[in-house]
C-alpha positions in Angstrom: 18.1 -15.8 9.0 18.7 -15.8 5.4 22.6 -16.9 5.4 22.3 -19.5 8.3 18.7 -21.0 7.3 17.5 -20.7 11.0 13.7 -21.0 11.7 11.9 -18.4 14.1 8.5 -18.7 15.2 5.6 -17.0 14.2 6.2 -14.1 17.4 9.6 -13.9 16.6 9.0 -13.0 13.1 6.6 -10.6 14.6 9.0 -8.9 17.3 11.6 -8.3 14.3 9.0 -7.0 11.8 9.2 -9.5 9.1 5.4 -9.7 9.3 3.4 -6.9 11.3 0.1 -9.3 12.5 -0.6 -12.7 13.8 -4.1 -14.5 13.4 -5.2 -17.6 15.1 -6.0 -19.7 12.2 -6.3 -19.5 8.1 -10.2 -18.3 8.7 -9.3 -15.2 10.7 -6.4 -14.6 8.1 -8.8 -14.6 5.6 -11.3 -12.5 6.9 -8.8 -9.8 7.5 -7.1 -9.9 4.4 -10.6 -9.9 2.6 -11.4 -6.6 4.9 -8.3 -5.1 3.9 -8.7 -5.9 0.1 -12.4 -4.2 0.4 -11.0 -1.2 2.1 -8.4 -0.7 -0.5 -10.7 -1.2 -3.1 -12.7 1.7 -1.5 -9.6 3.5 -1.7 -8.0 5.9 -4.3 -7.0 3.6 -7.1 -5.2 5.9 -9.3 -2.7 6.5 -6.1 -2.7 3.2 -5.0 -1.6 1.6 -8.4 0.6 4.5 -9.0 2.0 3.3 -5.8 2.5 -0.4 -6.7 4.4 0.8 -10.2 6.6 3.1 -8.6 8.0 0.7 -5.5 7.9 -2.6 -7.8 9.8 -0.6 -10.5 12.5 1.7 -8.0 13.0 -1.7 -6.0 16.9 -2.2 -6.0 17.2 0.7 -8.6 19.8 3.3 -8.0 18.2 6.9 -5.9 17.8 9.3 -9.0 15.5 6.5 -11.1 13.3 5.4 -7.9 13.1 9.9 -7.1 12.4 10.1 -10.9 9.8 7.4 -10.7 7.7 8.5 -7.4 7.9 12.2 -8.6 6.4 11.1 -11.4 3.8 9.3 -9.7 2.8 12.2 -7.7 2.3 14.6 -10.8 0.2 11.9 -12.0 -1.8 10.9 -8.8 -2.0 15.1 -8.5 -3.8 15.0 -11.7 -6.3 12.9 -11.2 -9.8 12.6 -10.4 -9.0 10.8 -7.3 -7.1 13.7 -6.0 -9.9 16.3 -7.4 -12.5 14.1 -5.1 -9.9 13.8 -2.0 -9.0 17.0 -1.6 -12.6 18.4 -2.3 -13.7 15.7 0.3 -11.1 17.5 2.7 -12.9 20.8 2.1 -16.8 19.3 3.1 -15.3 17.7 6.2 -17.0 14.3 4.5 -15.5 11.0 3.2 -13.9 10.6 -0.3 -15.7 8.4 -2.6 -13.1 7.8 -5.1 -14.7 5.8 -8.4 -11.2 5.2 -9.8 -9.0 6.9 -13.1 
């Protein structure tokens, strides 16, 4: 699609996995996207950012930097107080309320 400049439509782009959801207009967009913003924000910060560095930074870089870079993120995220409040979460069979750091 690239090299030959050739449109598809918006299933198409679905069916080869170039996006993974289709909404009826910009308003149901939004409202998803705005769901899906709150849940992360809800989420484990201190993973998800360590997340975001590590795929922005090993993007295109060679296999021993982009290793180096997500086990480093893990030692991190394992260090945390995210993972402290996850895993002791796990243990009381309740959800995680991570505050973030």
């Amino acid at each position: 699609m690239i090299l030959s400049a050739e449109t598809i439509s918006p299933e198409q782009a679905k069916d080869v996995g170039v996006v993974d959801r289709l909404y009826e207009d910009a308003s149901a967009c939004r409202t998803a996207a705005v769901a899906y913003c709150a849940k992360l924000a809800e989420g484990p910060r201190e993973a998800i950012g360590r997340a975001k560095v590590a795929t922005s930074l090993g993007f295109g870089a060679p296999l021993d930097l982009g290793l180096a870079l997500e086990r480093e993120a893990i030692a991190r995220v394992f260090a945390s107080a995210d993972a402290e409040e996850g895993i002791q979460a796990f243990a009381e069979k309740r959800p995680a309320r991570f505050t973030g750091g």
